[in-house]
C-alpha positions in Angstrom: -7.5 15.2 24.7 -7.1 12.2 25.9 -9.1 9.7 23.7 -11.7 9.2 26.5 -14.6 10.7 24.0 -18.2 9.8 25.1 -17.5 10.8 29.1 -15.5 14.5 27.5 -18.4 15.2 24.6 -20.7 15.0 27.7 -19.1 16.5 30.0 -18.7 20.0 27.1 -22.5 19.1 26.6 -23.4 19.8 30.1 -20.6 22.6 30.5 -22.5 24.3 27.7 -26.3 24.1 28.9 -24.4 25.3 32.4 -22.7 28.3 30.6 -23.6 28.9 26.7 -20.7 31.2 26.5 -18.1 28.3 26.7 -15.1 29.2 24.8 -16.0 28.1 21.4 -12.5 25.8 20.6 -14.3 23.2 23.4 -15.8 22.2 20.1 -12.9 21.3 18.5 -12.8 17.8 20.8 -16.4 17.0 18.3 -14.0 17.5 15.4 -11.7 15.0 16.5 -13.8 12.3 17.4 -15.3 12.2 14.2 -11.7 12.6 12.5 -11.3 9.0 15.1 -14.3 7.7 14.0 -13.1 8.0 10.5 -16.4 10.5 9.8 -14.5 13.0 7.6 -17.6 14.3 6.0 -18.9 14.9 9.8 -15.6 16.2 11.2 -15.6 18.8 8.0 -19.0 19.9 8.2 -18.0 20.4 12.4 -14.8 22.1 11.6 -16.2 24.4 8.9 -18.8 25.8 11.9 -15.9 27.1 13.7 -15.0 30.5 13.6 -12.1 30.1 15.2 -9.4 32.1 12.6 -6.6 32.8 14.9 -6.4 29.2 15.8 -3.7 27.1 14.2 -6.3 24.4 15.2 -8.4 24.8 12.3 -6.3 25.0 9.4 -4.6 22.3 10.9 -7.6 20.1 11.4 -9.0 20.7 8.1 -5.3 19.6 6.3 -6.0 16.3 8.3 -9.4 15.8 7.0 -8.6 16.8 3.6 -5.6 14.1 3.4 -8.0 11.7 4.5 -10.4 12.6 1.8 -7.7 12.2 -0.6 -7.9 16.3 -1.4 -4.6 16.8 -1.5 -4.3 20.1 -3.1 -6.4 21.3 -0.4 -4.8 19.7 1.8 -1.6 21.6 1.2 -3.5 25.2 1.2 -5.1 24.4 4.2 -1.6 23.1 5.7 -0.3 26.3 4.3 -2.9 28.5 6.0 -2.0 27.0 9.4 1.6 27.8 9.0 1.0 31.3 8.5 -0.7 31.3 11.9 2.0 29.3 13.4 5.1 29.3 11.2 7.0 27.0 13.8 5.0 23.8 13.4 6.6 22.9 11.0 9.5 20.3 12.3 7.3 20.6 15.9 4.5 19.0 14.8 4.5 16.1 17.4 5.7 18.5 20.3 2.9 20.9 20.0 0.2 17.7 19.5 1.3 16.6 22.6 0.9 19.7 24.6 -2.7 19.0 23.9 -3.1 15.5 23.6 -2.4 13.1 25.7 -3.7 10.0 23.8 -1.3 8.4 21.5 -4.0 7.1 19.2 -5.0 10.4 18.4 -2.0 11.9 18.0 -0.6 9.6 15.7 -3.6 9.5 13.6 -3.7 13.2 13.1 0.7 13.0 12.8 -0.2 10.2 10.1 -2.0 12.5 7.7 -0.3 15.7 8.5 2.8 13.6 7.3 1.4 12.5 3.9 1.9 16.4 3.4 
């Protein structure tokens, strides 16, 4: 991800009307806008569509939505949850952002809550 959101959310838009079995963590880019565009109500609603389980993604995603929503309990579980998918994140957590994401705006937001943890 590299921040650049309206020209990526089209271009998985027109990758899905072209294939409609897209792998389903394309979506996860809508999560993160919203998270950027401080929409936590949005990004939570997106993120609980996934049905992406085996992804550390998710959990993940929803411990930086819950911190932002001030749910801190949930927060924890959800952080919790993530680290049983990926136990090495913990201590990593910048080096596997940044295999993903490029854009330093993103990652530090998403660093920012994950830290508040």
């Amino acid at each position: 991800m590299a921040g650049e959101f309206e020209r990526g959310l089209e271009l998985i838009r027109s990758s899905k009307e072209l294939n409609p079995f897209r792998p389903p963590w394309f979506s996860i880019a809508s999560v993160v806008f919203k998270i950027m565009q401080d929409d936590f109500d949005g990004a939570e609603k997106s993120v609980s569509k996934l049905s992406l389980r085996r992804l550390f993604w998710i959990p993940m995603l929803k411990a930086v939505i819950q911190v932002y929503k001030g749910e801190f309990k949930q927060a924890q579980a959800s952080y919790k949850e993530m680290l049983q998918i990926r136990p090495d994140f913990e201590g990593s957590e910048e080096r596997y952002l940044g295999a993903f994401i490029s854009s330093p705006a993103i990652k530090n937001k998403l660093l920012e809550a994950l830290e508040r943890l």
